[in-house]
Every structure is written in structure tokens, then in C-alpha cells.
N, CA, C and O atoms as a GROMACS GRO file, in nm:
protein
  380
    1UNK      N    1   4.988   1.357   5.097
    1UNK     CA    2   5.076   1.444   5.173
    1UNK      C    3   5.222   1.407   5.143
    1UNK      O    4   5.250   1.288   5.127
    2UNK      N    5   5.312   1.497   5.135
    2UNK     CA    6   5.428   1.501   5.081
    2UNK      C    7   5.482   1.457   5.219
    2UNK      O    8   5.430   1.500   5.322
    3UNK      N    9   5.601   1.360   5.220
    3UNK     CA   10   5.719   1.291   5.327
    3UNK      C   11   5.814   1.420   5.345
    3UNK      O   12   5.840   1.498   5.254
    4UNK      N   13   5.865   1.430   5.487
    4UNK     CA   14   5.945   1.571   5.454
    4UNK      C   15   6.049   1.549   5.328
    4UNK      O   16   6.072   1.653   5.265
    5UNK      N   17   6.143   1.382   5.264
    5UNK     CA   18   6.238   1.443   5.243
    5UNK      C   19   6.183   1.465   5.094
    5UNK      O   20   6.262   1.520   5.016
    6UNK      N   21   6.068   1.431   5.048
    6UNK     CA   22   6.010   1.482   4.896
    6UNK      C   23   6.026   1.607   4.910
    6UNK      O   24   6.100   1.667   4.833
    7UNK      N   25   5.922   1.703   5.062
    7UNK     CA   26   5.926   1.840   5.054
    7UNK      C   27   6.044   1.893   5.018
    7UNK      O   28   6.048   1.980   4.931
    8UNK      N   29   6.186   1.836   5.095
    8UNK     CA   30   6.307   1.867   5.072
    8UNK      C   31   6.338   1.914   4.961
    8UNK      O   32   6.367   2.028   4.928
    9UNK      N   33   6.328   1.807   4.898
    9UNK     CA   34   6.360   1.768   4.724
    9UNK      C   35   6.316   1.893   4.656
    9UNK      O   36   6.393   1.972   4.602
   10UNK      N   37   6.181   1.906   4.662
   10UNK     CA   38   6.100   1.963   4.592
   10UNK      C   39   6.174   2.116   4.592
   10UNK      O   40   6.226   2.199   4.518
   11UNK      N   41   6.142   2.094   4.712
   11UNK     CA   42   6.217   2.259   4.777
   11UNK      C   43   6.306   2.294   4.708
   11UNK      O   44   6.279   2.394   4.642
   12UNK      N   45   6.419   2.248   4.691
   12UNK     CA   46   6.538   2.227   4.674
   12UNK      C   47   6.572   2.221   4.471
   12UNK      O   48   6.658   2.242   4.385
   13UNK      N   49   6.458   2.187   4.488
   13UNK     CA   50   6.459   2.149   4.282
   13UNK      C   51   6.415   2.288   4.236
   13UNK      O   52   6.462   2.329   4.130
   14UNK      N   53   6.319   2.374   4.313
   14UNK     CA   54   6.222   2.484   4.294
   14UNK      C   55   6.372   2.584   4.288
   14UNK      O   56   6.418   2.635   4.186
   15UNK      N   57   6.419   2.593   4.398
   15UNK     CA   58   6.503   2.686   4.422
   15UNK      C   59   6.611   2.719   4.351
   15UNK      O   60   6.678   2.822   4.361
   16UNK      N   61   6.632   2.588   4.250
   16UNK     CA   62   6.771   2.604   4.194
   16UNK      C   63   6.671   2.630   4.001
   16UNK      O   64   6.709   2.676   3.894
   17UNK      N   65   6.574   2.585   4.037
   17UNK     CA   66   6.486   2.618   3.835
   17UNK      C   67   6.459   2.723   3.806
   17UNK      O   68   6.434   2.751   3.689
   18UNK      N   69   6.455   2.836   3.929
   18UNK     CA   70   6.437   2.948   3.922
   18UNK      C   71   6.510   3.027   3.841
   18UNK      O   72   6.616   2.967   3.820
   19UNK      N   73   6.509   3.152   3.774
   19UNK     CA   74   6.655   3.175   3.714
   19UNK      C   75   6.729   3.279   3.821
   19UNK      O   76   6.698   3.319   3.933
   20UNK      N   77   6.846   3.302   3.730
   20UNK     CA   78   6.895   3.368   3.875
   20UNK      C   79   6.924   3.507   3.887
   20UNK      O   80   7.011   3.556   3.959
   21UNK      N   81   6.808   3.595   3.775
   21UNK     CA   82   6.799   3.725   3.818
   21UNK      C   83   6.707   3.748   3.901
   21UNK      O   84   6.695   3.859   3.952
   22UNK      N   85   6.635   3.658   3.926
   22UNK     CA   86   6.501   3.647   3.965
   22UNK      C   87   6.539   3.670   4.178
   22UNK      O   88   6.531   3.605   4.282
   23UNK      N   89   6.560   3.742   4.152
   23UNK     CA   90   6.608   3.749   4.358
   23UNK      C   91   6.553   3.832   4.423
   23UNK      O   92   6.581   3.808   4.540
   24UNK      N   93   6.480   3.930   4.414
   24UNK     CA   94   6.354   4.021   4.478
   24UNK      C   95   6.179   3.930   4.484
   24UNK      O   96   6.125   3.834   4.429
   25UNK      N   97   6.162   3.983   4.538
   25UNK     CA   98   5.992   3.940   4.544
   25UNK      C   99   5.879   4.009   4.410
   25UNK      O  100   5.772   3.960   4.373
   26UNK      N  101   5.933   4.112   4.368
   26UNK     CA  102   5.887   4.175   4.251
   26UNK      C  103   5.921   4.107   4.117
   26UNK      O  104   5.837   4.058   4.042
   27UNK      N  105   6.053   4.109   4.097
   27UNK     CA  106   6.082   3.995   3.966
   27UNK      C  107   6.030   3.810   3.991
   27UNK      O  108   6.036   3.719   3.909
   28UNK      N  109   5.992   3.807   4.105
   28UNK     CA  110   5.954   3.619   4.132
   28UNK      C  111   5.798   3.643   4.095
   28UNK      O  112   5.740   3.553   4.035
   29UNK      N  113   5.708   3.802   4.142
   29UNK     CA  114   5.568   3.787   4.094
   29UNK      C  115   5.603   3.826   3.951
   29UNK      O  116   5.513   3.769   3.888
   30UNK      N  117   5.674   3.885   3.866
   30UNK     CA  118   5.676   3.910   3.735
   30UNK      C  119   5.656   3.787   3.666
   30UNK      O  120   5.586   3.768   3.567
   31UNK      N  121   5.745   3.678   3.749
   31UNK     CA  122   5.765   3.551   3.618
   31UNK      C  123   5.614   3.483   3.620
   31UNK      O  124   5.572   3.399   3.539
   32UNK      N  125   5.548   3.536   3.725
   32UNK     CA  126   5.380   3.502   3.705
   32UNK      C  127   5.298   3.538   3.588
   32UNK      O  128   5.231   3.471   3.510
   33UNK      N  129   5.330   3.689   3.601
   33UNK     CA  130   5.303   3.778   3.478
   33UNK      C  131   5.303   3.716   3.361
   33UNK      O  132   5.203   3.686   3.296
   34UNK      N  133   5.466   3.687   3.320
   34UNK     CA  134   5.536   3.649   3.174
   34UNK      C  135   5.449   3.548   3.160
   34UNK      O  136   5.426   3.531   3.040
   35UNK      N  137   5.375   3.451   3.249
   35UNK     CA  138   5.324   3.364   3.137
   35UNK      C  139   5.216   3.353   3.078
   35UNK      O  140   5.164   3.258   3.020
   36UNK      N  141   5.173   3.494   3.101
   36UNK     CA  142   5.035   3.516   2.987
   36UNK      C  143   5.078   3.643   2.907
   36UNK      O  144   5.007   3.682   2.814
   37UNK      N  145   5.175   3.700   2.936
   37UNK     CA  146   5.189   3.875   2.891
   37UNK      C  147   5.365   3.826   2.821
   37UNK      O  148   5.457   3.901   2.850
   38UNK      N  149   5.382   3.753   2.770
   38UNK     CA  150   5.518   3.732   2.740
   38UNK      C  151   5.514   3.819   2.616
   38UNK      O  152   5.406   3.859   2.575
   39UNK      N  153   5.662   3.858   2.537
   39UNK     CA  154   5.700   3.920   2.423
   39UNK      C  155   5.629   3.842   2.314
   39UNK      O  156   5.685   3.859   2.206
   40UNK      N  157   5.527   3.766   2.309
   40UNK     CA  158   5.535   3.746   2.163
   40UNK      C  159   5.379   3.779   2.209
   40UNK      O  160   5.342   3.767   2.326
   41UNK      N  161   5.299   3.818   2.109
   41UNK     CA  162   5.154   3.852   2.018
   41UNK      C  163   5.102   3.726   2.087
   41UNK      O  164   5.152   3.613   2.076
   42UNK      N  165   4.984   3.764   2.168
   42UNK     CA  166   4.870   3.683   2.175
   42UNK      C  167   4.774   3.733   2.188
   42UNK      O  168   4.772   3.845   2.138
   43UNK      N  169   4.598   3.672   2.283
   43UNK     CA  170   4.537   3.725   2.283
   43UNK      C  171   4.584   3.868   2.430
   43UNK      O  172   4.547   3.983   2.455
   44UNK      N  173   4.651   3.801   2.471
   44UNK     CA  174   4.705   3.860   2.551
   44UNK      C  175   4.786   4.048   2.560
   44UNK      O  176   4.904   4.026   2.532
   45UNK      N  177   4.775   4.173   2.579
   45UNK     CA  178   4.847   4.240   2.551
   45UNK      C  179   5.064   4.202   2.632
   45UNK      O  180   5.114   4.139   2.725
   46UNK      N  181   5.106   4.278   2.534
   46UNK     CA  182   5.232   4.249   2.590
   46UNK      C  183   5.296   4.404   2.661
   46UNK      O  184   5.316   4.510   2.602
   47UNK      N  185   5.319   4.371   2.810
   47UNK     CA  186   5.320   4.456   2.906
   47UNK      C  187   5.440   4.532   2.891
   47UNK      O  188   5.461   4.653   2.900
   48UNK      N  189   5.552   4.387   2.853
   48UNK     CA  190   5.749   4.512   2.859
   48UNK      C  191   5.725   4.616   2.794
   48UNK      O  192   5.644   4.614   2.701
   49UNK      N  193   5.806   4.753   2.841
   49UNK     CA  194   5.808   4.846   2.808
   49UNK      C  195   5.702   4.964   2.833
   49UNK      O  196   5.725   5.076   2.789
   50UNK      N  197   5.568   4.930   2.914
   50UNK     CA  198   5.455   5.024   2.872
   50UNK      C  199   5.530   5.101   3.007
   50UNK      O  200   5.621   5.061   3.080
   51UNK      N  201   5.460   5.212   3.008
   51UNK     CA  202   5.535   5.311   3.095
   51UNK      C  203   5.458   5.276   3.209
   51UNK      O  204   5.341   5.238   3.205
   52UNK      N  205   5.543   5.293   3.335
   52UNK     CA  206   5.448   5.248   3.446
   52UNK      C  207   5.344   5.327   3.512
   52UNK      O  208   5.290   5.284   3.614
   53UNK      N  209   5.298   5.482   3.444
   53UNK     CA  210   5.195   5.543   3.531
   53UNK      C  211   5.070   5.497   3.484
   53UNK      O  212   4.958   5.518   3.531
   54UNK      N  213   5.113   5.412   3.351
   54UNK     CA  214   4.995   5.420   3.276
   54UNK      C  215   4.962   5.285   3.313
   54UNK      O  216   4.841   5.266   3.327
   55UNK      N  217   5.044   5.176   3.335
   55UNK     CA  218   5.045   5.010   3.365
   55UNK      C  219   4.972   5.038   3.548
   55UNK      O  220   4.876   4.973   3.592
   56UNK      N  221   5.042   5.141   3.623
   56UNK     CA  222   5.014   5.124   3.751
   56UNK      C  223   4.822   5.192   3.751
   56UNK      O  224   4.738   5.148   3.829
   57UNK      N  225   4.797   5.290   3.659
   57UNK     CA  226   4.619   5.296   3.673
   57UNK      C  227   4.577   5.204   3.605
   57UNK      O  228   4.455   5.202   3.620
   58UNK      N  229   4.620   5.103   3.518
   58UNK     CA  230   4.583   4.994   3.454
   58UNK      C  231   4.514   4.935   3.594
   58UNK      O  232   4.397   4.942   3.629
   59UNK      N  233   4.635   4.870   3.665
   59UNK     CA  234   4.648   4.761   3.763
   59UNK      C  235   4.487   4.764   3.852
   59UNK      O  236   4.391   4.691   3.874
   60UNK      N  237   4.552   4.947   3.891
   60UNK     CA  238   4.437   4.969   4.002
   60UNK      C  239   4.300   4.971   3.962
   60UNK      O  240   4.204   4.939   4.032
   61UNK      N  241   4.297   5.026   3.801
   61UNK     CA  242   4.109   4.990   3.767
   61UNK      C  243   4.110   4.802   3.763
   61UNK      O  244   4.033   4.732   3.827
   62UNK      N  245   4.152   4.784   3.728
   62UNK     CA  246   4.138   4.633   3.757
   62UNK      C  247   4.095   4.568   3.925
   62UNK      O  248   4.008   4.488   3.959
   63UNK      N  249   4.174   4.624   3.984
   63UNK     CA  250   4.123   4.606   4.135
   63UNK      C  251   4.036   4.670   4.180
   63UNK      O  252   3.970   4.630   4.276
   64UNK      N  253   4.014   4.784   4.117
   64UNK     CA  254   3.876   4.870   4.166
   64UNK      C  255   3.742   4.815   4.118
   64UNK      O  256   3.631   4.836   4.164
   65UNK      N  257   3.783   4.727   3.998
   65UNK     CA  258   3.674   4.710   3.934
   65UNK      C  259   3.580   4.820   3.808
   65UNK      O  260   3.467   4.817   3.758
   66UNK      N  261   3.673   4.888   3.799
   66UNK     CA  262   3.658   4.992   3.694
   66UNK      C  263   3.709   4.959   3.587
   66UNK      O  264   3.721   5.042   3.497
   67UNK      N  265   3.738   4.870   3.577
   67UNK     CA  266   3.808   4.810   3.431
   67UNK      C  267   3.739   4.644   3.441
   67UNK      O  268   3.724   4.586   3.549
   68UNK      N  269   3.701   4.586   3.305
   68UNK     CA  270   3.655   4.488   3.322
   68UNK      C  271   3.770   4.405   3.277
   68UNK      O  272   3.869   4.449   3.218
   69UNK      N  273   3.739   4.240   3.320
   69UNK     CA  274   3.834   4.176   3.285
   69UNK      C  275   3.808   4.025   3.316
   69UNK      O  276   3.723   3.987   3.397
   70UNK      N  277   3.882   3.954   3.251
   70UNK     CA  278   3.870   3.792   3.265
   70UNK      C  279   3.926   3.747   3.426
   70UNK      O  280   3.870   3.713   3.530
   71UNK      N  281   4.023   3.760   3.396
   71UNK     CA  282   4.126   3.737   3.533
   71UNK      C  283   4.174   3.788   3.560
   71UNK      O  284   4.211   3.742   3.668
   72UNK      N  285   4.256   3.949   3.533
   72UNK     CA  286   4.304   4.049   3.604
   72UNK      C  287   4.212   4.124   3.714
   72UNK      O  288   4.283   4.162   3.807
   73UNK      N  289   4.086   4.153   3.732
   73UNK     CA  290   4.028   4.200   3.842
   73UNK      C  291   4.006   4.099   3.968
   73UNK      O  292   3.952   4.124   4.076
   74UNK      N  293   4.067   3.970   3.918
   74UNK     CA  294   4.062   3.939   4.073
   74UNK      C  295   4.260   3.860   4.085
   74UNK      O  296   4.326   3.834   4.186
   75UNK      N  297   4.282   3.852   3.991
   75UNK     CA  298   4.469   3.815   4.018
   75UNK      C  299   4.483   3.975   4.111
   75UNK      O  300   4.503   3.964   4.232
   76UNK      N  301   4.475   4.077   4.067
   76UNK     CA  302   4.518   4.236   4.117
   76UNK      C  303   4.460   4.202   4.311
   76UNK      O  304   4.511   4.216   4.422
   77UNK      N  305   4.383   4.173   4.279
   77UNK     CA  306   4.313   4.154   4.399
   77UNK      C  307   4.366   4.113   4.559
   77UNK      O  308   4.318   4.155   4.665
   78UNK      N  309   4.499   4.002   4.538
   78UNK     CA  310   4.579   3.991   4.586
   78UNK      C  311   4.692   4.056   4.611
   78UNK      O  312   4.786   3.997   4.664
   79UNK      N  313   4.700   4.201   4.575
   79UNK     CA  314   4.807   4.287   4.538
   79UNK      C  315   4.775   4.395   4.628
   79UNK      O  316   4.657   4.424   4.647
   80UNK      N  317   4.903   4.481   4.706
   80UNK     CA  318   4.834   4.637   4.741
   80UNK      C  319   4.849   4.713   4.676
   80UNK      O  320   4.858   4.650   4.571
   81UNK      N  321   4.861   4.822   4.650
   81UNK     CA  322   4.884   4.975   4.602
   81UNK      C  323   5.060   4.970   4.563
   81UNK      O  324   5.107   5.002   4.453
   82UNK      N  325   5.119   4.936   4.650
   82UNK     CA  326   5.264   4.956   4.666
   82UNK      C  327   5.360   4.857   4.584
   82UNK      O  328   5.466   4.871   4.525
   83UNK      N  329   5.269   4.746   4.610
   83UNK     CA  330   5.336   4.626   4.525
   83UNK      C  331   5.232   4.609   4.345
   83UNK      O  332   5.250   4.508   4.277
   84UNK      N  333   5.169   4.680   4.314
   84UNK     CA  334   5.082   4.699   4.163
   84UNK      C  335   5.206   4.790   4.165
   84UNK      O  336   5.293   4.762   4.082
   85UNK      N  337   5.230   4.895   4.246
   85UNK     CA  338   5.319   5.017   4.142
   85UNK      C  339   5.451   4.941   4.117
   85UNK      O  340   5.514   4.954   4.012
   86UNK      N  341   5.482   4.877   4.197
   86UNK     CA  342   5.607   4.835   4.206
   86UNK      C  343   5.608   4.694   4.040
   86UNK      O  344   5.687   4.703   3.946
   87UNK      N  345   5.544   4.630   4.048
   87UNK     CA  346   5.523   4.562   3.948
   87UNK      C  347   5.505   4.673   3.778
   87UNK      O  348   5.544   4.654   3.663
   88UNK      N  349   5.429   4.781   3.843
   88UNK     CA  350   5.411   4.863   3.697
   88UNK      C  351   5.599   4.896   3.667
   88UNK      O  352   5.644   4.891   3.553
   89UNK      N  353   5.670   4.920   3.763
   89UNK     CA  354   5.768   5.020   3.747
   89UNK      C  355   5.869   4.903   3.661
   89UNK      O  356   5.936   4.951   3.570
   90UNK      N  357   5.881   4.762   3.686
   90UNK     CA  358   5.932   4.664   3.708
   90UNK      C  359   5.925   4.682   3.550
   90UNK      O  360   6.015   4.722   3.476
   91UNK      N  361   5.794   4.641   3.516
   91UNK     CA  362   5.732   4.591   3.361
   91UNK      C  363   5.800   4.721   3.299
   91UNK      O  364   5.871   4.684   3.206
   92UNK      N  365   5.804   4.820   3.311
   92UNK     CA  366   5.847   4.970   3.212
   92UNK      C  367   5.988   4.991   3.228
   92UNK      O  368   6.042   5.087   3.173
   93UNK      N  369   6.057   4.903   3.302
   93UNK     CA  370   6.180   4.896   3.275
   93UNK      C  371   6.259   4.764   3.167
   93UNK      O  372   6.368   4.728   3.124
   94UNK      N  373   6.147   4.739   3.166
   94UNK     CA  374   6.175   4.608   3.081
   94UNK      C  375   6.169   4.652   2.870
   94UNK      O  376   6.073   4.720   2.833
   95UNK      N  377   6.246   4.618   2.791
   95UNK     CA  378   6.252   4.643   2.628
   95UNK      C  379   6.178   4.489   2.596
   95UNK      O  380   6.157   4.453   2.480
   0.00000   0.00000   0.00000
């Protein structure tokens, strides 16, 4: 168990490593995203830019379970309707 003034610390170290476009709740779940969907070629597809009607029925067959998947049908899972679109709209504004 962490002493409060580690929590402090910690707190405090988190808050400033962050970057600092990062200030909505939508760009803080994106930087979740980026670290499997980043700009470069993996097995991974790369999300910037896809348009979001098409990223936001992505999301939702994934949560419906109409789309199969490793770890996106249950990461989505934690998500509602409002915050998947909002994440699709996020990613399709992105080059």
C-alpha cells in the first residue's frame, strides 16, 4: 500500500507526464488507443484519419459482438454509445 506522500508524488509525476493537449477525457482515452493503433504499420490497423461513421459502427460491432476480436470486444465494453462516437469523431479528425 502506497504512504499518502508516495500517492502524492505519484499523483503529481502522472499529472505533469501527461502531454498537454491531452485536457478532455476523450483525448486522455485516445492516448490508450495510440498504444496499439499508433501511425506506424503493425499487426495492428492504424485508426488516424478513418472517417468516424465508419470507426463509430466499427466500435459498436465490437461491443455487440458482431465483429470478432482479440481485445477490442471487451476494451469497447467499458464504453457507451456516446463516448465510442465521441472517440470515432476524435480518431477522424486526426492526419
Amino acid at each position: 500500500m502506497l504512504s499518502p506522500l508516495r500517492y502524492l508524488i505519484m499523483t503529481f509525476l502522472l499529472s505533469i507526464s501527461l502531454p498537454s493537449w491531452a485536457t478532455n477525457p476523450t483525448e486522455l482515452v485516445a492516448l490508450q488507443c495510440i498504444n496499439c493503433h499508433s501511425t506506424t504499420q503493425s499487426k495492428t490497423p492504424v485508426i488516424q484519419g478513418t472517417p468516424a461513421k465508419q470507426m463509430t459502427l466499427l466500435l459498436k460491432s465490437y461491443k455487440s459482438g458482431k465483429l470478432p476480436g482479440t481485445v477490442m470486444n471487451r476494451i469497447t465494453q467499458g464504453f457507451n454509445e456516446a463516448e465510442l462516437t465521441a472517440l470515432a469523431h476524435y480518431f477522424s479528425q486526426l492526419k
